[in-house]
Every structure is written in C-alpha cells, then in structure tokens.
N, CA, C and O atoms as CSV, one atom per row, in Angstrom:
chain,resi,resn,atom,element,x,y,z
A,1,UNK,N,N,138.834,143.989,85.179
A,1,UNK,CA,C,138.077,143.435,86.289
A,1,UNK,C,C,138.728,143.894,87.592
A,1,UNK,O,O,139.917,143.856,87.908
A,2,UNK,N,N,138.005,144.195,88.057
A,2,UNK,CA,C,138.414,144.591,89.675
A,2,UNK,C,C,138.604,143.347,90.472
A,2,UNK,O,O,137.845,142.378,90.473
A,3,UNK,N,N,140.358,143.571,91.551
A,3,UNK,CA,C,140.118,143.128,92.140
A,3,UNK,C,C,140.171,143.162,93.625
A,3,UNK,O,O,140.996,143.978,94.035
A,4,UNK,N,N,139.472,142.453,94.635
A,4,UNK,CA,C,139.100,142.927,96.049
A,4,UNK,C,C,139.983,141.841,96.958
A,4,UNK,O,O,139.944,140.639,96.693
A,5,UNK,N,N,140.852,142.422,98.151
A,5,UNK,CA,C,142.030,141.841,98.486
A,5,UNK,C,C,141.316,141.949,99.811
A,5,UNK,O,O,141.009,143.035,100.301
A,6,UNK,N,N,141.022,140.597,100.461
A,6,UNK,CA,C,140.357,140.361,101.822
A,6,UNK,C,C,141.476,140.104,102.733
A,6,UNK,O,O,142.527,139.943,102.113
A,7,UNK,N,N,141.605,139.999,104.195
A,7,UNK,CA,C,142.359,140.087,104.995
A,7,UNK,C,C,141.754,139.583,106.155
A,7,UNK,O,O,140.585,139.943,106.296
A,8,UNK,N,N,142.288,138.730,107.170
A,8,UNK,CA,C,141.216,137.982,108.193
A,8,UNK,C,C,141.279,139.527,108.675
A,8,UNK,O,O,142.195,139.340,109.476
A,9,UNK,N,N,141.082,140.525,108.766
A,9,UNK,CA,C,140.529,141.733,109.588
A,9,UNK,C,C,139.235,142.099,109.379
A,9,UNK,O,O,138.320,142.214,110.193
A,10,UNK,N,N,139.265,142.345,107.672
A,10,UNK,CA,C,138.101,142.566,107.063
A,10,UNK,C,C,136.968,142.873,107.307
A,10,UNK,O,O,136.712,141.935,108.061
A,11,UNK,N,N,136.089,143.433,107.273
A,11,UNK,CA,C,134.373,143.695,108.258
A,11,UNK,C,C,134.073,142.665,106.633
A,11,UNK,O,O,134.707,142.814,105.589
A,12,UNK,N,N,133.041,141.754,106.855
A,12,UNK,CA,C,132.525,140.924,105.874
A,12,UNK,C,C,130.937,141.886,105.172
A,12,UNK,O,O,130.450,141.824,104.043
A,13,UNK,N,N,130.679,142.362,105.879
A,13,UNK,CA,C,129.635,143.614,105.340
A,13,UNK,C,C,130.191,144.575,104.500
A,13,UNK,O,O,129.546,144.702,103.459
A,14,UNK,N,N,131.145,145.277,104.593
A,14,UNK,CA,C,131.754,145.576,104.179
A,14,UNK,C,C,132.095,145.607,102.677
A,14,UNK,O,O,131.699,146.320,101.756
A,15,UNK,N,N,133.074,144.464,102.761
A,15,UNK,CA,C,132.851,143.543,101.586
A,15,UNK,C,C,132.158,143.065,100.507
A,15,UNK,O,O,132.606,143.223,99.372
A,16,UNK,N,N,130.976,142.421,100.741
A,16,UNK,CA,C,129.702,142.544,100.383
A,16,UNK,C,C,129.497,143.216,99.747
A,16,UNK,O,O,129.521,143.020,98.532
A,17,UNK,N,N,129.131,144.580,100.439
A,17,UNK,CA,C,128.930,145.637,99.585
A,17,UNK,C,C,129.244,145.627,98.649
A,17,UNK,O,O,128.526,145.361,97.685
A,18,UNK,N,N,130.709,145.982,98.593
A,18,UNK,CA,C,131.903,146.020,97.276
A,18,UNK,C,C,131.888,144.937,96.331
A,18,UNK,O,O,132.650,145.069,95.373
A,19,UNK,N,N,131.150,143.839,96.391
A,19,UNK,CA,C,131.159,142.627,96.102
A,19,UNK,C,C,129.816,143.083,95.127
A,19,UNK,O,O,129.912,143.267,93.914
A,20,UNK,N,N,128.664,143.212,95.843
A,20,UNK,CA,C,127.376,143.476,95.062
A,20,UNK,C,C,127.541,144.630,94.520
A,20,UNK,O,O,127.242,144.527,93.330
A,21,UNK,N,N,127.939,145.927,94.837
A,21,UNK,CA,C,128.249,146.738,93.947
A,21,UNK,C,C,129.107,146.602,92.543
A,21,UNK,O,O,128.860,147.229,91.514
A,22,UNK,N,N,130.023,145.777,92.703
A,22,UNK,CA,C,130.935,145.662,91.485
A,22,UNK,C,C,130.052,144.798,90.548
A,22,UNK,O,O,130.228,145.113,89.371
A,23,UNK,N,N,129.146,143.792,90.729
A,23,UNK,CA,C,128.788,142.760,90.215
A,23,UNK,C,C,127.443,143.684,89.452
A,23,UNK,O,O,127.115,143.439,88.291
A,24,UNK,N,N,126.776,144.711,90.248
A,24,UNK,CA,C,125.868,145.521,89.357
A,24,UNK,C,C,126.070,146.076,88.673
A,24,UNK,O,O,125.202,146.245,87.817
A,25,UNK,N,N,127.503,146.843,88.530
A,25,UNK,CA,C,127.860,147.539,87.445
A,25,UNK,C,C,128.638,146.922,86.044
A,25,UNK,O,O,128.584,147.091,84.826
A,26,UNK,N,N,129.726,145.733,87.469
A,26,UNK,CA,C,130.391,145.582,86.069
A,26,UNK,C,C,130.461,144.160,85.697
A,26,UNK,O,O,131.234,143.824,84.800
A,27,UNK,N,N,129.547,143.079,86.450
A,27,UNK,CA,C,129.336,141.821,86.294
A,27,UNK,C,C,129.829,140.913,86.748
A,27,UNK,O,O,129.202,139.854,86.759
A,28,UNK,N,N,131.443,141.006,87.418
A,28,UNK,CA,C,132.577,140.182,87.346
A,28,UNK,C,C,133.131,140.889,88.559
A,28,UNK,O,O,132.937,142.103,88.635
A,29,UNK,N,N,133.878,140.199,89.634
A,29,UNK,CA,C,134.823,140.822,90.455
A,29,UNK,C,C,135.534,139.440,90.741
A,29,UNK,O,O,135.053,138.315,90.613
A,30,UNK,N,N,137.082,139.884,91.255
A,30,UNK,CA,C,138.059,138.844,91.720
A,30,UNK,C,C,137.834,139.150,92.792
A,30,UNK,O,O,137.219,140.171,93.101
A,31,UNK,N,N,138.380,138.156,93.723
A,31,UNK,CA,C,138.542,138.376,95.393
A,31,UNK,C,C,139.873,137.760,95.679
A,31,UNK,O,O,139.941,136.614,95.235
A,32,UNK,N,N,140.960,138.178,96.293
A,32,UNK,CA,C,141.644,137.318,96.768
A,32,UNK,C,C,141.751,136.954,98.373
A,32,UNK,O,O,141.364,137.743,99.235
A,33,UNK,N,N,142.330,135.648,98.674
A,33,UNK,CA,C,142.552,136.100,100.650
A,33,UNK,C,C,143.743,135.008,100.735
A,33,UNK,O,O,143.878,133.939,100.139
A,34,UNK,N,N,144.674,135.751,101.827
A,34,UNK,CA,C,145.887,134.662,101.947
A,34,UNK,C,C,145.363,134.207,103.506
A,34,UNK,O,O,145.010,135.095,104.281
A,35,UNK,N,N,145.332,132.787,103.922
A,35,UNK,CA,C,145.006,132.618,104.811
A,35,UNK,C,C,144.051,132.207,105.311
A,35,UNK,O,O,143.038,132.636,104.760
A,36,UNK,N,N,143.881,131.594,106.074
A,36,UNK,CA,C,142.337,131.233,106.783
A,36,UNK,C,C,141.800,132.065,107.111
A,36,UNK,O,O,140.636,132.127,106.717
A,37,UNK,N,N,142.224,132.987,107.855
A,37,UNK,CA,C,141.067,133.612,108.680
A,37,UNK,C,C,140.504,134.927,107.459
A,37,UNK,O,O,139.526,135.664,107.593
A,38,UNK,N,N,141.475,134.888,106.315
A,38,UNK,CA,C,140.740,136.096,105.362
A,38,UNK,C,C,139.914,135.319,104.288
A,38,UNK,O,O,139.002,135.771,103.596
A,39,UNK,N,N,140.542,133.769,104.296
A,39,UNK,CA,C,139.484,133.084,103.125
A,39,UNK,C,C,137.888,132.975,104.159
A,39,UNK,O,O,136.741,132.872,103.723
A,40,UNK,N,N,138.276,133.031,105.397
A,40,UNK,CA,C,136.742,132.626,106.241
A,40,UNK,C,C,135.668,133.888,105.872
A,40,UNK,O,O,134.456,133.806,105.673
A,41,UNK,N,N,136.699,135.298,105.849
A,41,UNK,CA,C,135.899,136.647,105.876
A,41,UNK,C,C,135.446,136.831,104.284
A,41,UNK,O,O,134.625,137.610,103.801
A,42,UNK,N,N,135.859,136.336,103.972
A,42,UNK,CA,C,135.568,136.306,102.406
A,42,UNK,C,C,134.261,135.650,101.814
A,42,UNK,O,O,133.362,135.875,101.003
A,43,UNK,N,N,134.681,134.746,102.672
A,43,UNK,CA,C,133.364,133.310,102.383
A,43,UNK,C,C,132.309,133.815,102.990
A,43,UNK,O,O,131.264,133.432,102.464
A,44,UNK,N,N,132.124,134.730,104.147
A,44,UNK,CA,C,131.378,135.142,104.579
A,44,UNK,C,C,130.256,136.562,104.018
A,44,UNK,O,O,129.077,136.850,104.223
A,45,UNK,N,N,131.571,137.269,103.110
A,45,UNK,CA,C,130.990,137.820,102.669
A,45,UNK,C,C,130.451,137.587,101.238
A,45,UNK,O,O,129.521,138.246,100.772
A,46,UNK,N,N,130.998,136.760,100.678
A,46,UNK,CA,C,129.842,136.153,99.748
A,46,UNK,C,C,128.377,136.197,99.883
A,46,UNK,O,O,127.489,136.729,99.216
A,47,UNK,N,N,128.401,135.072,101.549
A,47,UNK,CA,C,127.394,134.462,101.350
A,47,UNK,C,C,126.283,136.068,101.773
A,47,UNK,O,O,125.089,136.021,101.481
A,48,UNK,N,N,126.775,137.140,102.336
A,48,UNK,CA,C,126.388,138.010,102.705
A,48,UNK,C,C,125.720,138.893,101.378
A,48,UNK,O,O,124.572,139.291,101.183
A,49,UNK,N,N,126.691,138.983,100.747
A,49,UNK,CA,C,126.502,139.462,99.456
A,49,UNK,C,C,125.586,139.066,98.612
A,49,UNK,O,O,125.240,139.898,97.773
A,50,UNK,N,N,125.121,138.092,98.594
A,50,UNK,CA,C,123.621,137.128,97.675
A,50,UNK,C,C,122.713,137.730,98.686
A,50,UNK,O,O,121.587,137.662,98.194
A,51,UNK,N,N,122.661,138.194,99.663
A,51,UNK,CA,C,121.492,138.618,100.372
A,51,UNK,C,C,121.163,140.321,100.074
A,51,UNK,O,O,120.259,140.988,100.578
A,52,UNK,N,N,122.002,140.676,99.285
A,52,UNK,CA,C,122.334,141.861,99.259
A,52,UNK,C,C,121.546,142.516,97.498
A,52,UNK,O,O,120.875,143.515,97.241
A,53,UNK,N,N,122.135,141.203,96.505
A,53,UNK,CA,C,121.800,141.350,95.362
A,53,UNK,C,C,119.869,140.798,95.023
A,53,UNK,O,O,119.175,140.787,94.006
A,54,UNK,N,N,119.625,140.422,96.441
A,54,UNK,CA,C,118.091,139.784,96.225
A,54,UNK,C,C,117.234,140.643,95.062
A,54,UNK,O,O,116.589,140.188,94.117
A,55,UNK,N,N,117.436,141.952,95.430
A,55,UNK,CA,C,116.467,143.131,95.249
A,55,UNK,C,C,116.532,143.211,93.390
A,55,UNK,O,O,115.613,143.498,92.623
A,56,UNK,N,N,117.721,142.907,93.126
A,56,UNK,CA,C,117.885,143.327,91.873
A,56,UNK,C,C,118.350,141.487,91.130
A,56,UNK,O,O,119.285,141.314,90.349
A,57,UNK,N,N,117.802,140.823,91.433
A,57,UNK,CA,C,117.376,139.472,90.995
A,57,UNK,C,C,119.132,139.243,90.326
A,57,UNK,O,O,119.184,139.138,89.101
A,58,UNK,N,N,120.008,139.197,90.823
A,58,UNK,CA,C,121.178,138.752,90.741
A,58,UNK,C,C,121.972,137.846,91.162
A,58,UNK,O,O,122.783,138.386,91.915
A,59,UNK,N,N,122.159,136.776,91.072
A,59,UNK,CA,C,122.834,135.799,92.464
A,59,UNK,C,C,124.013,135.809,91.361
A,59,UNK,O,O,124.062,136.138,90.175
A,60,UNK,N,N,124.952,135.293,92.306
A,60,UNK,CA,C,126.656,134.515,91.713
A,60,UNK,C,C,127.160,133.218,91.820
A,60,UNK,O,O,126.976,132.275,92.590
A,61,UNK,N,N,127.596,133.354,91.192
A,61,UNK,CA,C,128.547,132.345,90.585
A,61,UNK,C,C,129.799,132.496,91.059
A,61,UNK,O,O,130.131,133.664,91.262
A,62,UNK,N,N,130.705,131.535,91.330
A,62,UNK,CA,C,132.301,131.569,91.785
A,62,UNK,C,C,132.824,130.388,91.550
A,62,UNK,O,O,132.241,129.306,91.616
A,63,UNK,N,N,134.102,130.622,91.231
A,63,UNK,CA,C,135.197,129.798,91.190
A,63,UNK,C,C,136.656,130.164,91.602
A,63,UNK,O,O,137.554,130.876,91.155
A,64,UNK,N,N,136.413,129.126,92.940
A,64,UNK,CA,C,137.713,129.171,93.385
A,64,UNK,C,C,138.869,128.084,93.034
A,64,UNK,O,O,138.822,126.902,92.692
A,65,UNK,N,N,139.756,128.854,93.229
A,65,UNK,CA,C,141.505,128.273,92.758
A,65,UNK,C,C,142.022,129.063,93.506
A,65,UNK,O,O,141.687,130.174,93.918
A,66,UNK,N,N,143.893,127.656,93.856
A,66,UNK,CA,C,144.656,128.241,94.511
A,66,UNK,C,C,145.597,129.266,93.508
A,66,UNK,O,O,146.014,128.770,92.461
A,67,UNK,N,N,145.923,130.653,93.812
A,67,UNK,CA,C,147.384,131.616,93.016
A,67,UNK,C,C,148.485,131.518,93.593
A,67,UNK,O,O,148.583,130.662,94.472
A,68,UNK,N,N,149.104,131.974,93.419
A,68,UNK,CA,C,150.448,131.914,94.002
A,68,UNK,C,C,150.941,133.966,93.757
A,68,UNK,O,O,151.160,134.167,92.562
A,69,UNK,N,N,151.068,134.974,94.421
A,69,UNK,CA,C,151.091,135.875,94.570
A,69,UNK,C,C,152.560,136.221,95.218
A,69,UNK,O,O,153.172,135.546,96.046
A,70,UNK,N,N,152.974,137.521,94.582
A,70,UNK,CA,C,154.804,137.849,95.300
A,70,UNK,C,C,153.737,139.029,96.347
A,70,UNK,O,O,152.746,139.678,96.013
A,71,UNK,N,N,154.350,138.948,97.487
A,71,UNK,CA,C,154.094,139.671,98.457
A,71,UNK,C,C,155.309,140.704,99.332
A,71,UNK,O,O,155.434,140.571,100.550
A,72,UNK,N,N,155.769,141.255,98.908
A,72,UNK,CA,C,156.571,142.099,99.736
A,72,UNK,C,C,157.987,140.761,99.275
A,72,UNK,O,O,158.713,140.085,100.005
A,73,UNK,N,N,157.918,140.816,98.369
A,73,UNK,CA,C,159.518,139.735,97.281
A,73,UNK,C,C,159.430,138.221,97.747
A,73,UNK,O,O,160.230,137.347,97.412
A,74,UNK,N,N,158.484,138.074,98.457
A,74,UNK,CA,C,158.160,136.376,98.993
A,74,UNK,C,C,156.953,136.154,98.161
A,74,UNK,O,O,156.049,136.970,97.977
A,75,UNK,N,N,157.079,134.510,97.501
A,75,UNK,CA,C,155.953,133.919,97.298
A,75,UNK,C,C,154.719,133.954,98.459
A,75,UNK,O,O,154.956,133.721,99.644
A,76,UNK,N,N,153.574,134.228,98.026
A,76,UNK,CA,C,152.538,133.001,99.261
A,76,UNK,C,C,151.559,132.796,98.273
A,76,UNK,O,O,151.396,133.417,97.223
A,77,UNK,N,N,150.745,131.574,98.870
A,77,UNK,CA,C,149.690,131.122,98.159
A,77,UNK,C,C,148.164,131.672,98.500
A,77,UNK,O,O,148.107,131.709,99.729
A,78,UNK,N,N,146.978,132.089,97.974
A,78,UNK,CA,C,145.821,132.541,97.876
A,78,UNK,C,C,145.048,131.810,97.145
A,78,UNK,O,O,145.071,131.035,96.190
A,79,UNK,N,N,143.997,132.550,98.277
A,79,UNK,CA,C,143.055,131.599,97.162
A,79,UNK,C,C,141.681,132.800,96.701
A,79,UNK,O,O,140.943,133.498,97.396
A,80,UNK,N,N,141.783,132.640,95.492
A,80,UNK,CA,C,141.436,133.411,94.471
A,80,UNK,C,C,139.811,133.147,94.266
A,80,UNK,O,O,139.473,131.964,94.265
A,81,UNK,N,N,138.727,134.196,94.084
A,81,UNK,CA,C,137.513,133.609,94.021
A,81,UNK,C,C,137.027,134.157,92.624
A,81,UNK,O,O,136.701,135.329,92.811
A,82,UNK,N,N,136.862,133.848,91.453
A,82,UNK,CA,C,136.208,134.700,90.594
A,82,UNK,C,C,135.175,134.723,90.966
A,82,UNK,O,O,134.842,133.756,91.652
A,83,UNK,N,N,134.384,135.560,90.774
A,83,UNK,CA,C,132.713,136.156,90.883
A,83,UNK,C,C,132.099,136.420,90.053
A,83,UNK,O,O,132.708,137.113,89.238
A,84,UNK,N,N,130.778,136.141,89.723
A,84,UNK,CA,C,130.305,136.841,88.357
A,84,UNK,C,C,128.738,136.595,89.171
A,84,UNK,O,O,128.245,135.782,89.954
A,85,UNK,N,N,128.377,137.701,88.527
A,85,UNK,CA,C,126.859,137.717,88.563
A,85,UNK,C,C,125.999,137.158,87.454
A,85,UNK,O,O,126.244,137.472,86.289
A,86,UNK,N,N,124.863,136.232,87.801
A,86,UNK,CA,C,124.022,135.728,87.256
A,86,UNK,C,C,122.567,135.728,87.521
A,86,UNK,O,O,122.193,135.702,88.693
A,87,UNK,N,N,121.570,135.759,86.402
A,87,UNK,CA,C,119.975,136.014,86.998
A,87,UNK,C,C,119.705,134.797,87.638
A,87,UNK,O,O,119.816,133.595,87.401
A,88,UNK,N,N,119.142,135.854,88.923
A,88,UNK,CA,C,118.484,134.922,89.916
A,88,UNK,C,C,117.578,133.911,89.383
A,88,UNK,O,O,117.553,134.081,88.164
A,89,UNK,N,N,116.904,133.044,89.679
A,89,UNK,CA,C,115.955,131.913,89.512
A,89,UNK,C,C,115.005,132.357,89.905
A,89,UNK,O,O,114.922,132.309,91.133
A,90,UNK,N,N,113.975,132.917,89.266
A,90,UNK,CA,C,112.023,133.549,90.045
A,90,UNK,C,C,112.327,131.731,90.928
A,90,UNK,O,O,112.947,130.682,90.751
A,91,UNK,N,N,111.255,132.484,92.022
A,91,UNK,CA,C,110.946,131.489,92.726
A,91,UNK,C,C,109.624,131.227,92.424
A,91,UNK,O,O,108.870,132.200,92.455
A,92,UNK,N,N,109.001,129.783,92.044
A,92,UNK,CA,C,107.784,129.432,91.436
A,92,UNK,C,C,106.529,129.919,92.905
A,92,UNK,O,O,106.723,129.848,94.119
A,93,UNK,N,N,105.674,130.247,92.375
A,93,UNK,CA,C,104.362,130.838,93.254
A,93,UNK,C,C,103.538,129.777,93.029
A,93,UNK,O,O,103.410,129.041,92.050
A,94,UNK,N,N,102.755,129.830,94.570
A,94,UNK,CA,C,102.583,128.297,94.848
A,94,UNK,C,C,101.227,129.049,95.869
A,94,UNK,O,O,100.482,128.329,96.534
C-alpha cells in the first residue's frame, strides 16, 4: 500500500489527485500528516478528492488514528488516515 506524507505546505489538489489516483488503481492508500496545519491539508484534500472520484462512482472510506513515527532519530506523533475506496451510492431519480 502506498503511502502519501502531507505537510502543512502541501497544494491539497494536488493531493487529491494522488489520493484518487491510487484508490483507482490500487483501492487503498495511507496518508500521513504531523501537525495541524498538514492534518488541515490533508483533510482538505480528502474532501477534494470525493469530488474527484464522482466520475468513476467511487467514494471513501477512512480511518483515522494517532502513529507515533521516528523522524530524523526523534519520536513525533501523526495522524495516520487509511483510505480505501468504496462504490458510490446511485443517487435515487426522483
């Protein structure tokens, strides 16, 4: 499983992309982000990313938890998003 390491810098489009791309091919992607401002870009690109998978009737699923990650020989904590893609819900015609 791939995984995608966010950073409050991040372009959240970006992301996305990489987010809906991985999820078309290979079903499943991790995300990690240390921090607020990279868990915000993250979250963002989620929600970016379901707008992305419309076309090909895919939405996701996630579960987040805190990791604990060695970074340059220091602990820090992250927070980890699994991803998985799931069929969208038809929307009932009315």
């Amino acid at each position: 499983m791939e995984t995608l390491r966010v950073s409050g810098t991040s372009r959240p489009n970006a992301i996305a992309g990489a987010i809906a791309a991985l999820l078309r091919s290979q079903g499943e992607v991790d995300i990690q982000a240390i921090g607020p401002a990279a868990v915000n870009q993250a979250v963002k690109a989620l929600a970016i990313a379901r707008g992305y998978l419309v076309g090909d009737r895919i939405d996701l699923y996630t579960q987040p938890e805190f990791v604990k990650l060695d970074v340059h020989e220091e602990e820090r904590t992250a927070v980890r998003f699994y991803v998985k893609g799931i069929p969208a819900p038809i929307a009932p015609q009315g």
